[in-house]
C-alpha angles and dihedrals in degrees: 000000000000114000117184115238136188123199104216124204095023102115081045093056095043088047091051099095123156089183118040143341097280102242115242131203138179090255096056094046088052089052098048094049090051103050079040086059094043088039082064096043095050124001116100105014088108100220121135102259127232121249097249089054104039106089085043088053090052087047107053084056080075096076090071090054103025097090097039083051092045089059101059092048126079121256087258099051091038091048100049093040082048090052089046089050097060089047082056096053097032119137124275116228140156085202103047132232123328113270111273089015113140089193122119107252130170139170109253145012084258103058094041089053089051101055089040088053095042085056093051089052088050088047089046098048088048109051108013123184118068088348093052091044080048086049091042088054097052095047083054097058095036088055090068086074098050101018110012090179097047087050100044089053088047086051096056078045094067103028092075091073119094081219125113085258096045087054100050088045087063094050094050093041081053094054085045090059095055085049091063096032096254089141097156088054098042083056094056093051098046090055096042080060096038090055096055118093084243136019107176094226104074112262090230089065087047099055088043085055097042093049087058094056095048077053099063098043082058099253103134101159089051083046096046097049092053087046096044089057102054084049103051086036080063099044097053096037112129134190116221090270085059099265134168103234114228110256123250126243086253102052088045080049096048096048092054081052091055098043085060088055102036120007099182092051090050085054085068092065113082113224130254133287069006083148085045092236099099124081103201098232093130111242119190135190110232114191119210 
């Protein structure tokens, strides 16, 4: 099920620069475009994800801290992490790209993966430092495609920094623990992100994620009261005029989850765009 989303404040934040103009470049804009694109297509929607997804999925989280990290890093860095990006998110067919198409193409998941990890490693060798610890995150995720076991161990690797990588690499390490069954694990992880100041990933798409795996380890009550409050925090959520604020893709999801456990608690929540002065297109405010 594709929702459309929109992620709202994230020109402004990348606009927001005490230092410098951010330098901006064709390459970046591309790749923006494009994680944007797959960020519609996934994030949000709270499932487990298959194998062959799942570094695509972690990816396409990128599009709401590219830019913020872009900014900090000089033309040269931000220009090759952008390039390796695209290769990343290209697109994947067996026919290759359209006549006259400048875009990137390739024929599976797995290529793809290898040439995306071969230009982090070169990102990471040549400028070293934050940008390195960015590029070592990527080669993690896209590793799950070409060596799972040897991703999922760079990625507790990196889990353990207080950094934006290292937080991202939690998360992904989390979703990779679903994947195996390793709820108990997965749960941990979920609530060590759900207790920083800031996670990176929105802690509304951390409780969604939490409360499925409390789902699927068959504790419903735990799962419906995660879900019951995106939902009402949604519902009562107000802009300085008084409001109400349009619901995200993942409280309208969370409410339909609810309505499966426990129909008559989901009956408290009002619908959405219920005032008529909301337009369901899922706005969400990202902080950077």
């Amino acid at each position: 099920m594709a929702r459309k989303r929109r992620f709202e404040q994230l020109e402004a934040a990348a606009a927001t620069t005490k230092d410098k103009p951010i330098y901006v470049n064709p390459v970046q804009q591309k790749v923006n475009e494009r994680l944007e694109d797959v960020g519609k297509q996934f994030e949000g929607k709270g499932r487990t994800l298959l194998y062959g997804v799942a570094a695509l999925v972690v990816l396409a989280i990128v599009v709401l801290i590219f830019m913020n990290w872009s900014k900090r890093a000089d033309a040269e860095a931000q220009t090759a992490l952008g390039r390796a990006i695209e290769t990343a998110t290209a697109t994947i067919s067996e026919s290759g790209p359209l006549a006259g198409s400048t875009q990137k193409s390739f024929k599976t998941e797995k290529e793809r993966s290898e040439a995306a990890i071969a230009e982090f490693q070169a990102v990471a060798d040549k400028f070293g430092g934050s940008v390195a610890e960015k590029a070592k995150y990527f080669i993690a995720v896209n590793k799950l495609n070409v060596d799972r076991a040897a991703g999922i161990q760079e990625l507790e690797g990196l889990a353990g920094a207080s950094s934006e990588a290292g937080k991202l690499a939690k998360f992904a390490l989390a979703q990779t623990r679903v994947v195996d069954n390793r709820l108990d694990d997965a749960v941990v992880l979920y609530q060590e992100l759900l207790g920083m100041d800031d996670p990176i990933v929105s802690k509304d798409t951390l409780n969604f994620e939490l409360a499925g795996v409390f789902q699927k380890q068959g504790k419903n009550l735990q799962a419906a009261d995660i879900y019951f409050k995106i939902a009402m925090a949604a519902s009562t959520a107000r802009d300085a005029d008084g409001k109400s604020i349009a619901w995200t893709p993942t409280a309208t999801e969370a409410k339909k989850k609810l309505e499966a456990i426990d129909p008559e608690r989901a009956k408290e929540i009002p619908d959405p765009g219920a005032s008529g002065d909301t337009d369901g297109s899922g706005i969400r405010t990202i902080q950077m």
